[in-house]
C-alpha positions in Angstrom: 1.3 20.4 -0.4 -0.3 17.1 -1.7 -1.9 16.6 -4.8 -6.1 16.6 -4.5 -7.9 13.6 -2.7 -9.1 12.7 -6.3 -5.7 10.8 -6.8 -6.8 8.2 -4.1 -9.0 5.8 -5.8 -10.1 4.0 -2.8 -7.4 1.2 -3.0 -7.8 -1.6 -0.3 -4.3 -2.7 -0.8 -2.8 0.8 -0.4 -3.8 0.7 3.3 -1.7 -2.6 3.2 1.0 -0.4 2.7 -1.0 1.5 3.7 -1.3 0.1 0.5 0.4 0.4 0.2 0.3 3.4 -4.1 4.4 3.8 -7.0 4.7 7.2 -8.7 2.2 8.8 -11.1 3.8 5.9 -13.9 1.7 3.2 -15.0 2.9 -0.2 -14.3 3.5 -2.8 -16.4 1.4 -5.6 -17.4 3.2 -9.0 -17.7 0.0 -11.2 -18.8 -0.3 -14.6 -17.3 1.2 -17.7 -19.3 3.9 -15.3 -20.6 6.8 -17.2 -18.3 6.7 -19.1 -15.2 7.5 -17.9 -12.0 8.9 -19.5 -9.2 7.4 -18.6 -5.9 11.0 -19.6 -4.3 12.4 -16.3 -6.3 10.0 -14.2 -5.3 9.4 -14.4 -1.6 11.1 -16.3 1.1 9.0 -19.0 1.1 10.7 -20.9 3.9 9.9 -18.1 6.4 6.2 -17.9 5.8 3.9 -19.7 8.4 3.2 -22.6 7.1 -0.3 -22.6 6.6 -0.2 -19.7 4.3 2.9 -21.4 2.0 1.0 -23.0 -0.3 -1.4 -20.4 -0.9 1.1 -18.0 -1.7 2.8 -20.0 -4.0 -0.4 -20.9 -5.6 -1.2 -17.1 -6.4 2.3 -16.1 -7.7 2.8 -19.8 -9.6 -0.9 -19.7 -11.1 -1.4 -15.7 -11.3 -4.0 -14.5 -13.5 -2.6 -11.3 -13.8 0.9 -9.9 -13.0 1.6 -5.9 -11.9 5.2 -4.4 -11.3 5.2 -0.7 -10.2 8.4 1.3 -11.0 10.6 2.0 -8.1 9.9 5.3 -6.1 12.6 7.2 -4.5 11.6 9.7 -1.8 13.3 11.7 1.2 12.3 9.9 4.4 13.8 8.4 7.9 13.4 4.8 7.8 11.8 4.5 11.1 9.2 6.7 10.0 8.2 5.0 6.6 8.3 1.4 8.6 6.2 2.6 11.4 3.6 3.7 8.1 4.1 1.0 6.1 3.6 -1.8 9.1 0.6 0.2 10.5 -1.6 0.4 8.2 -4.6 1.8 10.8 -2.2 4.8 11.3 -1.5 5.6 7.4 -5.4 5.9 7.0 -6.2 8.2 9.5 -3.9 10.8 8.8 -4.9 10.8 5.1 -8.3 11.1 6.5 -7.5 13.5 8.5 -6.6 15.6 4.8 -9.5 14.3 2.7 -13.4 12.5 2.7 -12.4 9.2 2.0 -15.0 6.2 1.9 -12.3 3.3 2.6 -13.0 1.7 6.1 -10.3 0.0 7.8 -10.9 -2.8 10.6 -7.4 -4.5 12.7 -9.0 -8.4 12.9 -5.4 -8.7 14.4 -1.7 -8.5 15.0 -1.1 -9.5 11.3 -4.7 -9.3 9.9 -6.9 -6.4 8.3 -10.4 -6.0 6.3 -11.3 -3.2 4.7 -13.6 -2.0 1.9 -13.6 1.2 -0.2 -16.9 2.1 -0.6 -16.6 1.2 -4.2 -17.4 -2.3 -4.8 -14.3 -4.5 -3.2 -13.9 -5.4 0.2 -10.6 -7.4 1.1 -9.0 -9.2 4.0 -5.4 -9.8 3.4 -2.7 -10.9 6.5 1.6 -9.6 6.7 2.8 -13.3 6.0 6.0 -11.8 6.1 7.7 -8.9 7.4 11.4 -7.3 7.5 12.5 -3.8 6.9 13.5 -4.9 3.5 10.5 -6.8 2.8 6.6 -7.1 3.3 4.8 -9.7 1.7 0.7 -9.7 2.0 -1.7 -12.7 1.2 -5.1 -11.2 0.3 -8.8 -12.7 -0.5 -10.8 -9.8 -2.7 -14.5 -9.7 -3.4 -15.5 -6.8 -6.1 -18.3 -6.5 -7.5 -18.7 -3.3 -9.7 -20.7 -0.3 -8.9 -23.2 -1.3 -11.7 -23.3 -4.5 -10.1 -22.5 -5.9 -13.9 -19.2 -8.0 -12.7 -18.4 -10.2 -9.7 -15.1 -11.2 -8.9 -13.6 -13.2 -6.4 -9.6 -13.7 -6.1 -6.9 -13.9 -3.8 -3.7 -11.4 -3.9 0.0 -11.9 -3.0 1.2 -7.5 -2.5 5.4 -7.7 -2.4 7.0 -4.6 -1.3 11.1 -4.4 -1.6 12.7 -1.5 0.5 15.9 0.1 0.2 17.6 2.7 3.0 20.5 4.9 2.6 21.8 8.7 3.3 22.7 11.1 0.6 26.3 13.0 0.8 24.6 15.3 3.7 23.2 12.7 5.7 20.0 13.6 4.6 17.7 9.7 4.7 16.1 8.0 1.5 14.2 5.5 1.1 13.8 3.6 -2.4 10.5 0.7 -2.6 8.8 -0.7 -5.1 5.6 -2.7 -4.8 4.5 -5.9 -7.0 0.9 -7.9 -7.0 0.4 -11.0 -8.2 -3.8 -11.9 -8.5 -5.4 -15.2 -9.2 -9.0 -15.1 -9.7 -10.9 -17.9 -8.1 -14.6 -17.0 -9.5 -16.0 -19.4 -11.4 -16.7 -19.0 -14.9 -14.1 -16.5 -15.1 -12.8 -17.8 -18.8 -16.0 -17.2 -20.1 -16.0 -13.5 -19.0 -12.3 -12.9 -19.3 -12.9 -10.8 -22.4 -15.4 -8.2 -20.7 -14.2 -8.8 -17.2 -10.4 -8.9 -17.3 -10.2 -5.3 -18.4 -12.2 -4.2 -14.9 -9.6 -6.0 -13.0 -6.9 -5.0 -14.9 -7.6 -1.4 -13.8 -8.6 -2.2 -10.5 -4.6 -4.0 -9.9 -3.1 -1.4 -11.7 -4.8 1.5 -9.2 -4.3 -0.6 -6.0 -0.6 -1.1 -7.3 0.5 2.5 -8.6 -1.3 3.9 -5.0 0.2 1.1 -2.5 3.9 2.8 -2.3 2.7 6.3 -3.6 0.4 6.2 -0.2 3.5 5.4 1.8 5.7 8.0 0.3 3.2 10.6 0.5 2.6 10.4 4.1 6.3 9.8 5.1 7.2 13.0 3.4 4.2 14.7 5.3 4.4 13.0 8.6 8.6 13.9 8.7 7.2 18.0 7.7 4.4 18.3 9.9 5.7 16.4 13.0 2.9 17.9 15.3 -0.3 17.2 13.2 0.7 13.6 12.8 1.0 13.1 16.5 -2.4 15.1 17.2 -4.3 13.0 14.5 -2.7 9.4 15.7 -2.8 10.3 19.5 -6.8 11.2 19.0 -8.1 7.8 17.0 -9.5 5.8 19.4 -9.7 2.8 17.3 -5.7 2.7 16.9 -4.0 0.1 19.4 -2.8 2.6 22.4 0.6 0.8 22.2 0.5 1.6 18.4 0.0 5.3 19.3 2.4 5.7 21.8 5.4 4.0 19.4 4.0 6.2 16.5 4.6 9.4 18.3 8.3 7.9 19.9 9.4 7.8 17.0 8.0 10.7 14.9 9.7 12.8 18.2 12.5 11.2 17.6 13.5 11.6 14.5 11.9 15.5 13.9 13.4 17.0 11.5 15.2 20.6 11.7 12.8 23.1 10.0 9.8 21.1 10.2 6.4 22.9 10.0 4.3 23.3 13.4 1.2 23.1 11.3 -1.1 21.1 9.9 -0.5 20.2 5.9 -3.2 21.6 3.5 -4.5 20.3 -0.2 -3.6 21.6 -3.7 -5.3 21.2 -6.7 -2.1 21.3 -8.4 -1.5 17.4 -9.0 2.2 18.0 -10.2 3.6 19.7 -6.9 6.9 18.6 -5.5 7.0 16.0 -8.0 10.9 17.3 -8.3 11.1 15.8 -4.6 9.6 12.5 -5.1 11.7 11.1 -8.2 15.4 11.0 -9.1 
């Protein structure tokens, strides 16, 4: 059971984490010129290509506006929630698979996505960095609102920390949480911070609480419905064959006992298994 497709607010960077999206809690807001941040403490700078260094540091050194999700702690093989959270393509289509969604998703490649959500923003954002404990996404986001009142132009920095480990019974965790950092580049943007700021405020705050929610979700779904998650990945065309093929290795692999032959189904009851999610 999943809570109704009204919970997904579009969110380009969800897909990132396909974006990924932690828990139902809001966030909180650490305005910018509050402290300074080191970029050096925050990511691994020295392992980031080269020619996206300084631009990361920029965005996390020079951040307009600051988002840390509480951490999320959820039942789920790690294999599985890394093949989700590094395939963003494949997270997508099996939520698509669930509900009408308007986000579109394009691989440019290996590394590189754009995407818009049918709502006003459109984003291309690139893994500069990627380990099973760490993901770290550099992002350039145009919104303009449905109204068409507010333009905005910006660049990202999405930093997702992963934990692993195994309960008493073996049974497999996995604990993330998922920070943004966003500068906006528009100019004029002082002038319009008052009316504008607020917009972008909730617009981080969505993409943020829905990044590592989205990733949860569908590991917890893709572990108890095995089959449907192979069927829906092993049909999408527009998914890498390779990625396909490693998807369903190791969604095979690691099946749980018990799991459900069928194919997962909505509830309007936003609240459900909420006992399973958070501990």
């Amino acid at each position: 059971m999943i809570p109704p497709a009204t919970r997904r607010r579009k969110a380009i960077l969800a897909l990132g984490l396909v974006g990924i999206a932690l828990g139902w809690a809001t966030p909180t807001a650490l305005p910018a010129g509050t402290r300074a941040i080191d970029p050096a403490q925050v990511v691994p700078l020295d392992k980031i290509p080269a020619h996206h260094r300084e631009a990361v540091s920029e965005v996390i050194r020079d951040h307009t506006i600051h988002r840390k999700a509480p951490a999320d702690t959820f039942p789920c093989n790690s294999k599985v929630y890394l093949s989700l959270l590094n395939e963003p393509a494949v997270t997508l289509a099996l939520w698509q698979d669930l509900a009408s969604s308007p986000v579109r998703l394009t691989q440019l490649d290996a590394n590189r996505y754009q995407g818009t959500d049918g709502n006003g923003a459109t984003a291309t954002w690139e893994f500069v960095y990627r380990s099973p404990k760490l993901h770290v996404l550099l992002s350039d986001l145009d919104y303009t609102s449905p109204r068409g009142a507010a333009h905005l132009t910006g660049r990202i920095v999405l930093v997702v920390h992963s934990g692993f480990y195994r309960e008493v019974n073996g049974e497999p965790w996995v604990q993330h949480d998922v920070e943004a950092f966003v500068k906006v580049d528009s100019k004029g943007w002082k002038a319009l911070a008052k009316t504008v700021r607020p917009i972008l405020e909730k617009v981080l705050e969505d993409q943020v609480q829905e990044a590592g929610w989205f990733v949860s979700l569908m590991g917890r779904l893709v572990e108890t419905y095995p089959n449907w998650a192979c069927q829906v990945v092993g049909t999408k065309g527009q998914i890498d064959p390779t990625t396909r093929v490693n998807f369903r290795d190791v969604v095979v692999q690691n099946k749980r006992p018990g799991a459900f032959t069928g194919r997962p189904t909505l509830t309007a009851d936003a609240q459900a298994n909420e006992a399973t999610r958070r501990r």
